[in-house]
N, C-alpha and C positions, 0 to 999 in steps of 0.2 A: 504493500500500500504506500509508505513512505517515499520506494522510488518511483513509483507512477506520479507520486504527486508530487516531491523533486524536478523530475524532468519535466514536469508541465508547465511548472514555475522557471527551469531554466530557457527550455521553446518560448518561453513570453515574446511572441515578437516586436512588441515596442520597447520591451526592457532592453532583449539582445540589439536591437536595432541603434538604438541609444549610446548601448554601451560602446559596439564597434565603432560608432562613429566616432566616439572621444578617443578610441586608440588607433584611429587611421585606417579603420573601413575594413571590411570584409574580402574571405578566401574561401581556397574551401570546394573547389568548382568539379573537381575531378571524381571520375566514377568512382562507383565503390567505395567502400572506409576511407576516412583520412588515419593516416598513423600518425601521431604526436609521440615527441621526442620528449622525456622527460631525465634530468639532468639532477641526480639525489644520491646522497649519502644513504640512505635508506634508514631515517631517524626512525624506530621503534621494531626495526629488524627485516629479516626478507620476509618470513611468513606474514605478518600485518602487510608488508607489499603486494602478495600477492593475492591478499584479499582482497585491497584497493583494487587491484587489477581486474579481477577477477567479477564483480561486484559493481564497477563504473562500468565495464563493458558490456555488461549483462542490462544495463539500464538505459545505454547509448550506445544502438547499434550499427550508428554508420559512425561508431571512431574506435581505436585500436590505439594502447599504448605500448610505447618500444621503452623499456627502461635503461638507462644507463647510469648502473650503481658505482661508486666511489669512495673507497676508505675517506674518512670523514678528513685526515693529516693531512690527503692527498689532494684533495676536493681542490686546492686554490691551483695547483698547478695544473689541473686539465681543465676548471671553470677558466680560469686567465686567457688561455688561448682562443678560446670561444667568445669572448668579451672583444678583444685584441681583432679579431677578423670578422666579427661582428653576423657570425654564423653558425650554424649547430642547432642544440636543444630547440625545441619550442616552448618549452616552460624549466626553469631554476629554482630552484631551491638557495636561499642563505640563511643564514642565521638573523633575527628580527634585530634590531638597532643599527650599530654604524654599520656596522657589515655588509646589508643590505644597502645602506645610504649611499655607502662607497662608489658601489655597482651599479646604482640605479639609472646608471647612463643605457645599459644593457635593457631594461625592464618597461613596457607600454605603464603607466601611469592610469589608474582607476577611472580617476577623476571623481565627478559627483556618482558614480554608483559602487563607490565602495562602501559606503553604509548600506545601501542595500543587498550588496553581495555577503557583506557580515554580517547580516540583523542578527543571527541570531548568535553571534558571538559575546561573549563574557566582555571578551576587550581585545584591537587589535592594532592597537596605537603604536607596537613596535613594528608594524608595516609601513610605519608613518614617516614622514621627515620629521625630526625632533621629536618624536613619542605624540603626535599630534594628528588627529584627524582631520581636522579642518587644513591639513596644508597636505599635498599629492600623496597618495598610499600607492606601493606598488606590489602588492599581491595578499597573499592569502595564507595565516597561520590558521592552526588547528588544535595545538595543543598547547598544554601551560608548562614553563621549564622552568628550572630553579634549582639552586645546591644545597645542598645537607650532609652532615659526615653521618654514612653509615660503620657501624663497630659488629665486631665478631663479639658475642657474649665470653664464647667457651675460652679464647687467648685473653679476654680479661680476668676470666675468672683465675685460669694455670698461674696471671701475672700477681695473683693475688689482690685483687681490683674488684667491686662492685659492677657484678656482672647489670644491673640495676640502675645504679646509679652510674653515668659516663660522667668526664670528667667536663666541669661547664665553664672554669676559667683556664686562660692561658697557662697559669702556674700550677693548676691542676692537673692541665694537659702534658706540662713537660715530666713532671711528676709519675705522671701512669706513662710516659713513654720510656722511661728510665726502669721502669720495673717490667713492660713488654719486652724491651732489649734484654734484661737479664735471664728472661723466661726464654730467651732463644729465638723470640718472634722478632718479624719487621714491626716499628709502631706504626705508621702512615705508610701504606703504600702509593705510590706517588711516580709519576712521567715526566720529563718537563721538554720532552721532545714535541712539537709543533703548539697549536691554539689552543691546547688545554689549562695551561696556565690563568691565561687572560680571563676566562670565562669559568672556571672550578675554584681557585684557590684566592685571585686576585679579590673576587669580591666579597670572600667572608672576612678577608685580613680589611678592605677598605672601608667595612660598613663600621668598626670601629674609632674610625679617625675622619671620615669626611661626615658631612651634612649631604642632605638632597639636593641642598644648593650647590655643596664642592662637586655631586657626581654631575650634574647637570653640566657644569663648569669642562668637566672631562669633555663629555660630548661638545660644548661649543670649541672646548681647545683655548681658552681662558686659565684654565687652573693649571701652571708652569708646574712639570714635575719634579724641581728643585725648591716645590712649596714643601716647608717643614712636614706637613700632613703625609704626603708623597714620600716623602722620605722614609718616614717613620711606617709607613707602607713596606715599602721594599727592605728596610731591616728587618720587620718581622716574616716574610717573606724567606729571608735568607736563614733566620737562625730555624729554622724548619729544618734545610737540609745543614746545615754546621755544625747542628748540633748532634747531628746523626741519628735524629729520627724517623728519618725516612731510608729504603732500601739504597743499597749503596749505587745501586745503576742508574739510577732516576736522571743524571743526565744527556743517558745515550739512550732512554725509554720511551715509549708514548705513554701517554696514559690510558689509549684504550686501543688494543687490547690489553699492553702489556701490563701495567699498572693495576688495572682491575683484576687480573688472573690474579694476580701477587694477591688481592683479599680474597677471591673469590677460591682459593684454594688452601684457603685457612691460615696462610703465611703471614697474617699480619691483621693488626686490631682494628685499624680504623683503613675506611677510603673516604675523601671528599670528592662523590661526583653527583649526579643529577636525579632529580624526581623523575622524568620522564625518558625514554630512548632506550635503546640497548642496554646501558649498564644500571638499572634501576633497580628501585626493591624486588622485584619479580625474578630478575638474572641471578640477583645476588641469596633472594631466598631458595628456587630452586639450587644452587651450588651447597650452600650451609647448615639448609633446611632453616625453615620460618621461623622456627624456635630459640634460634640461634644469632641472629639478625637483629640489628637496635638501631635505629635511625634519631637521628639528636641536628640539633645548630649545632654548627661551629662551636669551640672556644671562645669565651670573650674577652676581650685585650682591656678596654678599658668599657666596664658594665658601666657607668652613668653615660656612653657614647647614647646619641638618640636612635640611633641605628643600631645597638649592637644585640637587640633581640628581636630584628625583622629577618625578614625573609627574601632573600634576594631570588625576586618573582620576575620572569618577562614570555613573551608567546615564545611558541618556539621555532620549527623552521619556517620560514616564508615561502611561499611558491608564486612564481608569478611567468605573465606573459612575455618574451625574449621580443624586443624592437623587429629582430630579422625577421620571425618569423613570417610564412606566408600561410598557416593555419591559426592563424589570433582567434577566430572564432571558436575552433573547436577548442583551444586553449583557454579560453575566458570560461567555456562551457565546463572545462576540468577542474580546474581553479575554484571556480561558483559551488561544484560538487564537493571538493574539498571540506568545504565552510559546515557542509550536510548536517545533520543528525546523523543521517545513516553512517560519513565515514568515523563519525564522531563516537557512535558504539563498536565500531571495528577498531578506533585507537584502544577504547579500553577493553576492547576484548581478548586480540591480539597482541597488542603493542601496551598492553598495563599502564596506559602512560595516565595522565592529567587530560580531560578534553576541554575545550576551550565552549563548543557550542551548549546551550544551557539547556536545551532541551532533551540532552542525554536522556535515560531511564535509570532512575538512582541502583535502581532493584540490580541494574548491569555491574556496578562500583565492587571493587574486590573487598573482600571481609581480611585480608592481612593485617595481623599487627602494624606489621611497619607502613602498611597504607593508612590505615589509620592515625601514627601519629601523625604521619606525614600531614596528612586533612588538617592535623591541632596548626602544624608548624605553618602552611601556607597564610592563613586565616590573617597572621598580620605580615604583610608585604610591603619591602622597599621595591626603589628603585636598582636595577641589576646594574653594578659599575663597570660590570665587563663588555655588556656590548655598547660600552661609550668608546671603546678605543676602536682606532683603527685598526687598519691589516697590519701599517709599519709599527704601530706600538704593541700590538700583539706581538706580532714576531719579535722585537727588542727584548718584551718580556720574558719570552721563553730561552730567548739567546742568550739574557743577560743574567738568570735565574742559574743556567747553565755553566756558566763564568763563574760567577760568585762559589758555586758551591764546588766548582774543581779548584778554586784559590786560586783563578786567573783575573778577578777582576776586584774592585772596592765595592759597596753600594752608591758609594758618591758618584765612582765613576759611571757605574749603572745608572744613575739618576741622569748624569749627561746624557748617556747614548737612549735613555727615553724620552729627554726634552727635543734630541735630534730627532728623534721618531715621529713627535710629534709636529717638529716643524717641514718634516715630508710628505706629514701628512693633506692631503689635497685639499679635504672637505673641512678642515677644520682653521680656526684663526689662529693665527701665530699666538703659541702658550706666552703669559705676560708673567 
């Protein structure tokens, strides 16, 4: 019933009609299906893929999707070239914030029916320029992302540690990481190899030292990262691996896969990665069993920060229509579908993840412990300071994370080669 009456609503032909014209008109002409090219990491695994596949096509039967999946590390080096020759995919995937802002030279621009294509979205303000719907959107999230450090119960308990209780300040934290190392285990398992960085670890250590105003600040390219805030960012940052609480390989690692097996295979107490995608409570409980699983915030650096018991919340990948294409139409049509109900009970069916559309069916939502606290932990939400950086400050971060903890670099100097970053950056204003 639902996708009868989906695609009745996406056929609208004054809606569709409307919409091609604000992204430069219609295609589409030739017999038989069109095949649309889609260009994804595959956030929430292959299986949830191939139900989208599977399930879109079954609903729209003059189109056909050709996927073309991408380690997540690798995504920028084959998305680049396709940007560069202004050819390939018909529809992209980024990450929602600067990421997508970046790129948005690549992506048809909504226009005024991007609120209609999202009604029924929770929120999709990281499709936006500046987190803002009233200024151009260029595509379509679906689900909700965010970080949390999940912990092994059973290495806390061996570490002698409250399997119950996790440790909730930073001196806490180094505390039970001192007594995990004695037990034989890794404390934090940890990657610093590509963009995990930026978006896992940077924003639990920042939401203790900026305001919504400084992360804001980030995104315009205002807040210099030789600001004391910043600084005191990246030192905490560093004494993570200096202190040798993390696995000794973490700078030749990724974090996913490599980094998650390390918890996911009982070798270590804690990971900091996501509510939603691939490495979630769901991967992590089938590996350790549910019972076993504790999901918590972050450490707190400094608990009276205003930040430092939110939730660092933002959509999460974006999908949207490619400038080149010459299937926009059928593309708009995928996109639109995206937004569904329907693909919205295949994330959390499939893909365990957070759905963004609110007319889910509660009755669908997993009864996991750690989904559950996960539900407590969302409920009060910042803003995510990791996709305020760019591509060049991501990368800096993960290069200079890397430095630092092989004893090639200073923080100070780190702090340079991230205000450098910033001032390569395209879309942002010279850091002051």
């Amino acid at each position: 019933m639902f996708r009868r009456r989906f695609a009745g609503v996406v056929a609208a032909g004054a809606a569709i009609a409307a919409l091609l014209t604000a992204c430069g008109g219609g295609d589409d002409t030739s017999d038989g299906p069109v095949t649309l090219k889609v260009l994804t990491w595959e956030p929430g695994g292959t299986e949830y893929w191939q139900q989208v596949k599977t399930a879109f096509e079954a609903s729209h039967r003059d189109i056909r999707l050709e996927m073309q999946s991408v380690p997540f590390d690798k995504y920028p080096e084959v998305q680049g070239p396709y940007i560069t020759s202004q050819s390939g995919p018909d529809v992209m995937a980024n990450n929602a914030g600067l990421e997508l802002f970046d790129r948005r030279g690549a992506y048809v621009p909504l226009g005024d029916k991007a609120a209609e294509i999202n009604k029924d979205l929770v929120t999709y303000s990281g499709a936006c320029e500046g987190f803002d719907t009233a200024k151009p959107c260029y595509g379509v999230p679906f689900s909700y992302q965010g970080n949390v450090l999940y912990y092994n119960k059973d290495v806390l308990r061996a570490a002698g540690l409250d399997p119950e209780k996790p440790p909730a300040t930073w001196t806490d934290f180094g505390a039970a990481c001192e007594a995990v190392k004695k037990s034989g285990k890794t404390c934090l398992a940890l990657g610093l190899s590509g963009t995990f960085p930026a978006y896992w670890d940077f924003p639990e250590i920042a939401r203790n030292y900026l305001s919504e105003e400084d992360i804001r600040g980030l995104l315009a390219g205002t807040l210099s990262w030789k600001d004391p805030k910043l600084v005191s960012v990246l030192e905490k940052l560093a004494e993570i691996t200096t202190k040798g609480w993390t696995n000794k390989n973490a700078p030749s690692i990724t974090m996913l896969p490599d980094g998650a097996d390390i918890f996911q295979r009982g070798d270590a107490a804690f990971a900091g990665t996501i509510i939603s995608d691939a490495v979630n409570w769901d991967s992590f409980g089938k590996a350790l069993g549910d019972d076993k699983l504790g999901v918590t915030r972050w450490p707190t650096i400094n608990p009276d920060a205003p930040l430092a018991q939110k939730f660092s919340g933002i959509e999460g990948a974006v999908y949207g229509v490619t400038k080149w294409s010459e299937k926009k139409d059928a593309g708009l049509t995928f996109i639109t579908w995206l937004a569904s109900k329907e693909n919205g009970e295949l994330w959390v069916k499939h893909a365990k993840g957070q759905p963004l559309n609110k007319n889910v069916d509660p009755a669908l939502l997993p009864s996991s412990p750690a989904f559950r606290k996960i539900q407590e932990l969302v409920a009060e939400p910042t803003l995510h300071a990791g996709v305020m950086l760019s591509g060049p400050e991501a990368d800096a971060l993960a290069r200079g994370w890397q430095q630092v903890t092989l004893g090639q670099l200073t923080v100070d100097k780190w702090a340079e080669q991230m205000q450098q970053a910033l001032e390569r950056s395209p879309t942002k204003k010279q850091g002051k």
